[in-house]
Steps between C-alpha positions, in 0.01 A plus 500: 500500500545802702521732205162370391343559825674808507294663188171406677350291161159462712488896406537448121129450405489854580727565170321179269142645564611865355710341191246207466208703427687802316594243261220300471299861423676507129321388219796319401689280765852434441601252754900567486428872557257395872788205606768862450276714682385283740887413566588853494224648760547177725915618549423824531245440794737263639743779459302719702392206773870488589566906522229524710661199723834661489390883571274322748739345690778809526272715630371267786125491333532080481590309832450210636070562563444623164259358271558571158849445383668205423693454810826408378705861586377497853561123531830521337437224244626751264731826530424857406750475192304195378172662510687772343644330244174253375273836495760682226506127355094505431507857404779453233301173360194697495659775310697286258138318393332866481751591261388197254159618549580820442669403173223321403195681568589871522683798665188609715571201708785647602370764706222247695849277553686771691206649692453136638872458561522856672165448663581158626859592593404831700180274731770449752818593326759754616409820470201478432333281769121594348365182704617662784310837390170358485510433135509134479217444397447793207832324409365132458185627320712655258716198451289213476213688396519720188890427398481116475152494370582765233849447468391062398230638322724723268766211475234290268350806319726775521291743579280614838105525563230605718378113559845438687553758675113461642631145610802576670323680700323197714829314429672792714233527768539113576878488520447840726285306700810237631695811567260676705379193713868454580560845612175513695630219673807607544429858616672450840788370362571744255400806707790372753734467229438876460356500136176589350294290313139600407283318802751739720401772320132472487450241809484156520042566438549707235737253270225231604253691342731573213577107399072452545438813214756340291377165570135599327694727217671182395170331426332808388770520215460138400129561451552830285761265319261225459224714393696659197636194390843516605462215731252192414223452744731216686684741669238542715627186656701748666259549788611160680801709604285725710448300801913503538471887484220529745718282738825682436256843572339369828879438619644796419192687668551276835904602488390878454246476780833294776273183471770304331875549446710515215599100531118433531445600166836424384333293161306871393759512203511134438128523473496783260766365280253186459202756408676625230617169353126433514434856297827407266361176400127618479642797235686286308230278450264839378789483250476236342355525166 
């Protein structure tokens, strides 16, 4: 039970919603070649969930107040070498099941599969600590933006096109959007730990301001999507997530401005997450033919 808690599985939907609608994007939908994906991108990010735990914990970002892990290191439910040992574990699955896609859809998979590994290895892994460097979030975007959307997409057909990579795109900005509320809130936290994460960089106001542009560029997206008949008109449906953003933006703007603390808004991420099942389920359904 520990190990499962461990990989943080509330997290996954942030993996589904890129495969999910890469996939569903194909003309033809082969569902052996989603369930390997979708297995494949969900050990990888649990992969990454536990590196970032484990590089976390040794250099004294997690304790006993923080937020966002999973609490286990800092509780001692489960050692270092454990969380060690269960991240090379999902890595090694994830690799294994990219090689069978590999196999069977093409080479040029090959090079999305190690920019994700690398990518998701080097968010908090040594030496490359680029979470700590205010890249986090360029990092994410990358990730479950453009690499799982494309990288599910060309699993079905093969190849790549425009229409994906215009899709990832709001995909990236809504998993972007967990990450940023969480390091908004945690701002204090980190800045004691002595690293920098981009609401450090720019100010606590500034990265408010940043989650409400990409807020509206999600839904402006949808609409360009919508209008060229990517997505159906359903998607629209998407707009019932808004509220949760406006909520999660009035928050962050209070923390910013010393009106509330960080465990006064300690649901901004939870919040998000829930916004973008609400866009993941409102895209898939502009994708159904």
């Amino acid at each position: 039970m520990k190990y499962f808690v461990a990989v943080r599985p509330f997290s996954f939907v942030a993996s589904a919603f890129p495969v999910t609608v890469g996939a569903m994007l194909a003309e033809e939908f082969s569902l052996i070649r989603y369930i390997l994906s979708l297995i494949a991108s969900i050990f990888l990010h649990a992969g990454v969930n536990t590196t970032n735990d484990y590089f976390d914990y040794k250099k004294g970002v997690d304790t006993k107040d923080s937020l966002g892990s999973s609490g286990l290191l800092v509780s001692g439910k489960i050692t270092p070498r454990e969380e060690l040992l269960l991240s090379v574990f999902c890595y090694a699955v994830s690799v294994v099941l990219g090689l069978v896609l590999i196999k069977i859809s093409g080479p040029a998979l090959l090079w999305l599969g190690l920019t994700g590994l690398v990518l998701g290895y080097a968010y908090t892994g040594h030496p490359f600590y680029l979470k700590y460097k205010s890249l986090g979030m360029f990092l994410v975007f990358i990730l479950m933006g453009p690499l799982m959307v494309l990288g599910a997409y060309y699993v079905q057909t093969g190849r790549f096109s425009l229409e994906a990579l215009l899709v990832s795109i709001p995909v990236g900005i809504a998993t972007d959007l967990i990450l940023l509320a969480n390091e908004i809130r945690d701002s204090e936290f980190d800045r004691r730990s002595g690293i920098k994460t981009l609401p450090i960089l720019i100010g606590d106001r500034a990265a408010s301001f940043l989650y409400a542009v990409l807020t509206g560029l999600i839904y402006v997206f949808i609409v360009i999507l919508v209008s060229t008949g990517v997505f159906r008109v359903i998607s629209l449906v998407s707009l019932v997530s808004l509220p949760l953003y406006i909520r999660v933006i009035k928050q962050l703007f209070q923390k910013s401005a010393g009106r509330k603390n960080a465990r006064e808004i300690a649901d901004v991420d939870k919040m998000s997450a829930l916004a973008e099942m609400i866009l993941f389920v409102s895209m898939i359904l502009g994708l159904l033919r």
